[in-house]
C-alpha positions as CSV (number, residue, x, y, z in Angstrom):
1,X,0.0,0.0,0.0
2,X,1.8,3.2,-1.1
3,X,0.2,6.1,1.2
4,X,0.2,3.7,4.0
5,X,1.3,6.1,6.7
6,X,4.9,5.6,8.5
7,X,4.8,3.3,11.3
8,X,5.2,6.5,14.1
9,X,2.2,7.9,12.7
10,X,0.7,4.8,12.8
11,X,1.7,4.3,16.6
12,X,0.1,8.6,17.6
13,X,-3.1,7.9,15.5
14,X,-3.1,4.4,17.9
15,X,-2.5,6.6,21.6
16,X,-5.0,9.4,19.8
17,X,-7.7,7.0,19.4
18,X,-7.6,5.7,23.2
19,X,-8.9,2.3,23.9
20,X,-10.7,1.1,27.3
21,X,-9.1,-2.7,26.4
22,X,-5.8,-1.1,26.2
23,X,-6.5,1.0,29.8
24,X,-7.7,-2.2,31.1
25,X,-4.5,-4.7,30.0
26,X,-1.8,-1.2,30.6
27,X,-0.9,-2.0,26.9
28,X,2.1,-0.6,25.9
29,X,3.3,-0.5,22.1
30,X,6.6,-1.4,21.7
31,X,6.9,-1.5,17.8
32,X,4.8,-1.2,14.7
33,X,5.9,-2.5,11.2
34,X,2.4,-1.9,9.6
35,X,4.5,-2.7,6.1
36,X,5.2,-6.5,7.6
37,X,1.7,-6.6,9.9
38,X,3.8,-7.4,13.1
39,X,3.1,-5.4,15.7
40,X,4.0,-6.2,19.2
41,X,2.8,-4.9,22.9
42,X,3.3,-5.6,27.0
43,X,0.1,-6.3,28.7
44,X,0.3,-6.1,32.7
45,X,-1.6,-8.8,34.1
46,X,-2.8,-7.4,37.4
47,X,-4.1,-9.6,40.4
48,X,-7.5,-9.0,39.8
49,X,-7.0,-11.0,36.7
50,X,-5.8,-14.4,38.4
51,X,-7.7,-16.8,39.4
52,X,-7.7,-19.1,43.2
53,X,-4.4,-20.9,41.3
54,X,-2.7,-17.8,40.8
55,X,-3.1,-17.8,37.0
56,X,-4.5,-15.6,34.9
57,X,-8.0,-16.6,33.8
58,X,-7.7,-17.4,30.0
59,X,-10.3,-15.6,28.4
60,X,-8.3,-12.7,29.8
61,X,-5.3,-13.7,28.1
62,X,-7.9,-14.6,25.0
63,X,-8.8,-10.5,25.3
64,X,-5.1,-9.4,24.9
65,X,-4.1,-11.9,21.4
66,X,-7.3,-10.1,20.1
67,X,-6.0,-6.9,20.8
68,X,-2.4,-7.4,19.6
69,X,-4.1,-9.3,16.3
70,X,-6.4,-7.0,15.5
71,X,-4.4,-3.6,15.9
72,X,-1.6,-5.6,13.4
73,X,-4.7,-5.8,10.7
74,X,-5.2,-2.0,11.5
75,X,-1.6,-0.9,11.2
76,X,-1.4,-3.5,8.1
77,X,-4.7,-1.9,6.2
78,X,-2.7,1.6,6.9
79,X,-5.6,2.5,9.2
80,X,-8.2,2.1,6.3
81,X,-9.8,-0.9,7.9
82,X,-11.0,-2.3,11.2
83,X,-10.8,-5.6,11.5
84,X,-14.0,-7.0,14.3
85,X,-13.4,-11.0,14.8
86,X,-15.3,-13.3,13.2
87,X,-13.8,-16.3,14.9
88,X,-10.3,-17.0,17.5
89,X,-8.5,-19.8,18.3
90,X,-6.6,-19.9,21.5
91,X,-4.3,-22.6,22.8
92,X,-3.2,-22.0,26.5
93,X,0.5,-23.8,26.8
94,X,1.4,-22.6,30.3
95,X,-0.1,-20.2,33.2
96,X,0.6,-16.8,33.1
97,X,1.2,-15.0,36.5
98,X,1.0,-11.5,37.8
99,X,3.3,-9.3,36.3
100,X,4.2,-8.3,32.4
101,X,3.2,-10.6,29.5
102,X,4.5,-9.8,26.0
103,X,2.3,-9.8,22.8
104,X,2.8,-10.2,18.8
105,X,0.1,-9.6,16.4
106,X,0.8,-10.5,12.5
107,X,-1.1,-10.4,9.7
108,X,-0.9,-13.8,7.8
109,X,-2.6,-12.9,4.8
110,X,-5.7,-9.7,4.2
111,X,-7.8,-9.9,1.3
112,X,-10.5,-7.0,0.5
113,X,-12.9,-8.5,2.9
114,X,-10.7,-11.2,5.1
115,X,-7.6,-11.4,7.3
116,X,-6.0,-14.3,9.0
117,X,-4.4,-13.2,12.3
118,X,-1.9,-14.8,14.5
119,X,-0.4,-14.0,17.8
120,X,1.3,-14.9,21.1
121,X,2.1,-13.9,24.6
122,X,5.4,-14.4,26.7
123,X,5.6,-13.9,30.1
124,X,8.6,-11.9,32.0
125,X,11.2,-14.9,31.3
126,X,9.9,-15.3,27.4
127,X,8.4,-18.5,27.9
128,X,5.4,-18.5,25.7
129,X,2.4,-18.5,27.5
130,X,-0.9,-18.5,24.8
131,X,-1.2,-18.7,20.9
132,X,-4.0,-17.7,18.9
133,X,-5.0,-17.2,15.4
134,X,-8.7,-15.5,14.1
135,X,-10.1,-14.7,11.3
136,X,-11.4,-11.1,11.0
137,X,-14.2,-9.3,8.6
138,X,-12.3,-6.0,7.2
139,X,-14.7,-3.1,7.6
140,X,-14.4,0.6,6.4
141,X,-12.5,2.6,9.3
142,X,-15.5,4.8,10.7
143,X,-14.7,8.6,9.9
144,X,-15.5,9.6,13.7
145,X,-12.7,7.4,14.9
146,X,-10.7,8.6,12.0
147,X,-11.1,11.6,13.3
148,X,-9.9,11.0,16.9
149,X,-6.9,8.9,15.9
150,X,-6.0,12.2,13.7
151,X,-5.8,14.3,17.0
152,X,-9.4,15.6,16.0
């Protein structure tokens, strides 16, 4: 995509446009190659997110991949598209514990209509924790959250 914009436009038009998930999770961006579709970000896992174990309950965990996955389709479309979840995947490999977990979104492949999404999360010691992949419906980006994410 030619006028995709630069990757630290990309990442103000992502802090402009504010996100209660991202408040939620303390996401953090840590880079953006919306050329590639990777883009990768630290989640803290508080306490109120473990369970009696000490783990973090999965769907939590489920809630971050789709976060990471789905701002790598945004970055990818060059902030042309959204990209709500039509259907995830998540395989739990190990329990995540308080503390901060690191994500990866990519972009597999994005049609017109289509994208195929993978991710991951590593905890503190860069064991992985959780994979996922999804498949997500590529939607216009609404103009009143173009507007925001252009400091608007």
């Amino acid at each position: 995509m030619a006028d995709r914009p630069d990757n630290d436009t990309i990442a103000r038009m992502f802090q402009n446009m504010g996100s209660n998930t991202r408040r939620l999770f303390g996401a953090q961006f840590q880079s953006i190659d919306a050329a590639a579709g990777v883009v990768t970000m630290t989640f803290e896992a508080k306490a109120e997110f473990c369970n009696s174990l000490g783990v973090v309950q999965g769907g939590l965990l489920s809630a971050m991949l789709d976060e990471v996955m789905a701002v790598a389709a945004l970055a990818h479309s060059g902030m042309t598209q959204v990209a709500p979840t039509l259907e995830m995947k998540t395989c739990y490999l190990s329990g995540a514990r308080q503390g901060t977990l690191s994500g990866e979104g990519r972009v597999v492949k994005m049609g017109r209509s289509i994208a195929f999404l993978e991710g991951n999360l590593r905890d503190p010691a860069g064991n992985l924790v959780a994979t996922a992949t999804a498949t997500c419906a590529m939607r216009p980006f609404p103009e009143e959250l173009r507007k925001k994410a252009m400091g608007g």
